[in-house]
N, C-alpha and C positions, 0 to 999 in steps of 0.2 A: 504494500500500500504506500502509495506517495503521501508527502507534504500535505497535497491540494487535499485528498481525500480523508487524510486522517482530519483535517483540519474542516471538514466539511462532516463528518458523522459526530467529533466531537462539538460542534455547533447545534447540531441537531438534537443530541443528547443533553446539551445547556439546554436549549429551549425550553424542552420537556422539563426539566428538573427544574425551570423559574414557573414553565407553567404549572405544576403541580403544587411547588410552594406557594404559588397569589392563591389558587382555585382551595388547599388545604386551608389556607387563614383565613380568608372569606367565610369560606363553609364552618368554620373551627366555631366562629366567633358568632355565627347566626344558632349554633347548636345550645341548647338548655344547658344551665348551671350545671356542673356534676360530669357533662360527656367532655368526651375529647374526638376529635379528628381519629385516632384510632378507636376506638370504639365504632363511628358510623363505618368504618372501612372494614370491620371483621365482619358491622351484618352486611354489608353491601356483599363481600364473599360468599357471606352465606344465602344470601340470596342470588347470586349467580351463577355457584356453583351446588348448591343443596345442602339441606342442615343433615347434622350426623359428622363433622368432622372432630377428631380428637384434640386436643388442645396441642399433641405434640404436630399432629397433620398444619394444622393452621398455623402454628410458631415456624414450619420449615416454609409453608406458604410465602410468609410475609418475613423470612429471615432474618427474625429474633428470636434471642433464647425464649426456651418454654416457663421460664419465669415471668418472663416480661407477657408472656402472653396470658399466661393465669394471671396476671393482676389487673389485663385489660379486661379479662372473660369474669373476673369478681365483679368488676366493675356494671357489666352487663347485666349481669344476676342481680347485683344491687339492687339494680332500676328498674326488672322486672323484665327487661330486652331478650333477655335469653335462660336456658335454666341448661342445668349440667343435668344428664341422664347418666345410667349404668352403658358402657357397651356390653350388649348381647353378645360379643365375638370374645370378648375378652375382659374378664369382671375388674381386672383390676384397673382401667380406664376406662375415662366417663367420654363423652360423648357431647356436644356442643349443639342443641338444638332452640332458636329463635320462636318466641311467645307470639301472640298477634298483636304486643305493645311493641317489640321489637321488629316487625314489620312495616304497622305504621307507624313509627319513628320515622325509619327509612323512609317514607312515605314523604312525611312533613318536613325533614330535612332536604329533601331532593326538592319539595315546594317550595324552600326559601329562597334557594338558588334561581329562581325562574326569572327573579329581576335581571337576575347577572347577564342570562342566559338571552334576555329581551333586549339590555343593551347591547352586547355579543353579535346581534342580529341583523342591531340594524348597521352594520359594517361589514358582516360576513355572514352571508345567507345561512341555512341548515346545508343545503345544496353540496357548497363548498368542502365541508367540515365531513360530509357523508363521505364524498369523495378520497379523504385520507384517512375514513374508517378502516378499513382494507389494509393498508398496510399500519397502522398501529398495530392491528387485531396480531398480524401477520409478526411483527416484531416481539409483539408479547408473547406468542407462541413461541417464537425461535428463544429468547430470552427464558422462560419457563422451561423449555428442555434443557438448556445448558444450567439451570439450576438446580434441577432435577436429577443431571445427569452427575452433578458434584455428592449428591447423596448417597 
């Protein structure tokens, strides 16, 4: 890889990691007393990918220790977002499934964002944004194997 290129995927790569930090503090700061930005982002997972994952599953997910993820997943329980079950597969770990308070959170969190989403708009269509669906989607996949494949 040349100059030019590396110097154009690392650009690419900034973007992403300013756009994730504005869009995380926005959302952080519209979120109820008590959550944090990690909290909406474990149900968001589990809403996109299905409840039932284990605390250790989720901490390799989102590559942090299983500490860090037990005190965001108490925190969940806390507030009634989600509750710990037994695994059926294996009794000595529990099991991470989302309440229907912890749905419509996500719900009403993703509604606050809608202003953002409407000034967003009127400068860059939906149209646009679909268009570099695709290959996000496509980097996260690629991304996700190679993290996958370190395990």
């Amino acid at each position: 890889m040349d100059k030019e290129q590396t110097a154009t995927y690392f650009s690419f790569f900034t973007e992403i990691g300013i756009l994730d930090q504005l869009v995380s503090a926005g959302l952080e700061a519209r979120l109820p007393a008590g959550l944090l930005m990690s909290h909406f982002t474990v149900i968001n997972h589990l809403v996109r990918v299905g409840d039932g994952g284990t605390p250790l599953a989720l901490a390799r997910a989102f590559q942090v220790p299983k500490t860090t993820m037990t005190h965001t997943l108490a925190g969940l329980v806390k507030h009634g977002l989600a509750e710990m079950r037994p695994n059926p597969k294996d009794k000595r770990s529990k099991q991470v499934w989302l309440t229907e308070e912890g749905r419509s959170f996500r719900k009403v969190a993703i509604a606050t964002a809608i202003p953002v989403f409407e000034r967003v708009s009127r400068k860059i269509p939906a149209e646009r944004l679909a268009e570099v669906l695709p290959l996000l989607q496509e980097l996260r996949e690629l991304l996700d194997e190679d993290r996958d494949a370190k395990d």
